[in-house]
C-alpha positions as CSV (number, residue, x, y, z in Angstrom):
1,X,116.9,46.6,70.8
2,X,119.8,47.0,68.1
3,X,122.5,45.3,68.1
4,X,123.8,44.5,71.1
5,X,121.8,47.4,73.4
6,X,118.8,48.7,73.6
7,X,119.0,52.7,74.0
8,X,116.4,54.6,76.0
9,X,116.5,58.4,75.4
10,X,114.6,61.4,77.8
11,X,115.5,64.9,76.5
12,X,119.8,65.4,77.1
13,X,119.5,61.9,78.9
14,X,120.8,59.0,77.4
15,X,120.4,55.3,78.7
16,X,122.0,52.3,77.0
17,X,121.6,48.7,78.2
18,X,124.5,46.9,76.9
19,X,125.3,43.4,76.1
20,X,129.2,43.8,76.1
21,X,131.7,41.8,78.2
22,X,133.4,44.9,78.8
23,X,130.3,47.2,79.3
24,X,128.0,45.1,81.3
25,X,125.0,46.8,82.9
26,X,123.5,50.5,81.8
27,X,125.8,52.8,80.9
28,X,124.3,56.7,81.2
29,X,125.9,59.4,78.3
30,X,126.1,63.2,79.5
31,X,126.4,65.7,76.4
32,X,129.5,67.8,77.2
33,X,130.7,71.1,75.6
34,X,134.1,69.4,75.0
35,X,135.0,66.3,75.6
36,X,139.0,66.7,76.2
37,X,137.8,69.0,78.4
38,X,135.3,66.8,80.2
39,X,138.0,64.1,80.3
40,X,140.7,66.2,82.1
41,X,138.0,67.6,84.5
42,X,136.8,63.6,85.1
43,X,140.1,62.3,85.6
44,X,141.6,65.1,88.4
45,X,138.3,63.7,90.3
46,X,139.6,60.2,90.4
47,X,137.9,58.6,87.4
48,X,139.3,56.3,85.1
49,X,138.9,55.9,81.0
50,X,137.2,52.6,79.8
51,X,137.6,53.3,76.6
52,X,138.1,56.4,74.7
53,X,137.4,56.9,70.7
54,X,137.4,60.8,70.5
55,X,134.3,63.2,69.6
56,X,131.7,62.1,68.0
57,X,133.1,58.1,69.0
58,X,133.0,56.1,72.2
59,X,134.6,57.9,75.3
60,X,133.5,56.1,78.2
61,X,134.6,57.0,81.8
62,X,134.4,54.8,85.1
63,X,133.6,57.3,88.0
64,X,135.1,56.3,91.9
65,X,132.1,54.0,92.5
66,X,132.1,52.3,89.2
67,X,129.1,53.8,87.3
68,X,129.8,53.6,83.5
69,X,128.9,56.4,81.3
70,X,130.0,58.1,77.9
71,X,130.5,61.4,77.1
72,X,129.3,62.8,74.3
73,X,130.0,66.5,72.2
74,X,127.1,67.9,70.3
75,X,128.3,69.0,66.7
């Protein structure tokens, strides 16, 4: 555990347990191609931004059911 999650990591699969008012519970991250391009493509099919940083920074989505996860754009 570091910090305030503890981060458990299976090939492209990210999981992070969080301890965050905001981000409660385990939030998955999916590496995307392009994030912009993720975030358009998320939010035509009725998700919702949680909190968005940018590439390379914290862009979490909320999909229609409520599961929490980040996107993330490999360098």
């Amino acid at each position: 555990m570091a910090g305030n999650h503890l981060h458990i990591r299976s090939g492209d699969l990210n999981l992070y347990i969080m301890d965050n008012d905001n981000l409660r519970g385990t939030v998955m991250e999916f590496n995307v191609g392009d994030v912009d391009e993720a975030k358009e493509y998320l939010l035509a099919n009725d998700c919702t931004v949680v909190k968005w940083e940018g590439k390379g920074k914290d862009c979490y989505m909320r999909d229609p059911y409520g599961l929490v996860f980040n996107l993330w754009e490999k360098e």
